[in-house]
N, C-alpha and C positions, 0 to 999 in steps of 0.2 A: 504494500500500500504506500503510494507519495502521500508526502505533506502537503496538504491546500496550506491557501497564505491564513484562512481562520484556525489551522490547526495546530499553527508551528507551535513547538516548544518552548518553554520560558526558557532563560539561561539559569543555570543553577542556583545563585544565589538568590534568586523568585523563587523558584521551586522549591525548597526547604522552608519547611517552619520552624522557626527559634524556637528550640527547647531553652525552659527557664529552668534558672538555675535555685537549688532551694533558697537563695536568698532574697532573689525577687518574688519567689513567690511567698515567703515568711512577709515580709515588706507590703505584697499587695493583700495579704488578708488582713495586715495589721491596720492598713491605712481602710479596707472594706469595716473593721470593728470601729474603726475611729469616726466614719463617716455615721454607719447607724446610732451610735451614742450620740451625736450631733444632732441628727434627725428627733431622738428619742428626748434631748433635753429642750428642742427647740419646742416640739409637741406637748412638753411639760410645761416650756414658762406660757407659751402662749392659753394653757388651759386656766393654769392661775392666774392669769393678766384678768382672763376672761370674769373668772369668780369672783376677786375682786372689786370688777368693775359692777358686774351687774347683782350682788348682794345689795348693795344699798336699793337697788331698782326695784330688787322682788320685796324687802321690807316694806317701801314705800306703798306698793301695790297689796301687800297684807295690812298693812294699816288702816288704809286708803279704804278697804273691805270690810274691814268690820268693826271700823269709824273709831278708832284707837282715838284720833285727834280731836275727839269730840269728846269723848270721854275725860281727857287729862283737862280738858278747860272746867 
């Protein structure tokens, strides 16, 4: 069988895939845990920002219901 021009070969240094070596790959799982703990505390503060903010909102809306602020006058 000839070669068509769609089927040449790569030269060799294309054709091989880099094996990593255990250091890269020590390296890429550490930076993989570093990344989810980022995600994980980013998902944290913004839940607390959240609570935070809207506690005084729900208080206000339980007061507001069952006429606390009428009461204390």
């Amino acid at each position: 069988m000839n070669n068509s021009n769609s089927q040449k070969r790569l030269p060799k240094r294309y054709a091989k895939h880099r094996k990593k070596n255990k250091t890269q790959i020590t390296a890429s799982i550490i930076l993989e845990i570093i990344e989810v703990g980022a995600v994980l505390i980013t998902l944290s503060t913004v839940t607390l920002s959240l609570t935070l903010l809207l506690t005084p909102v729900a208080m206000f809306c339980i007061f507001y219901k069952y006429r606390i602020f009428e009461l204390i006058k």
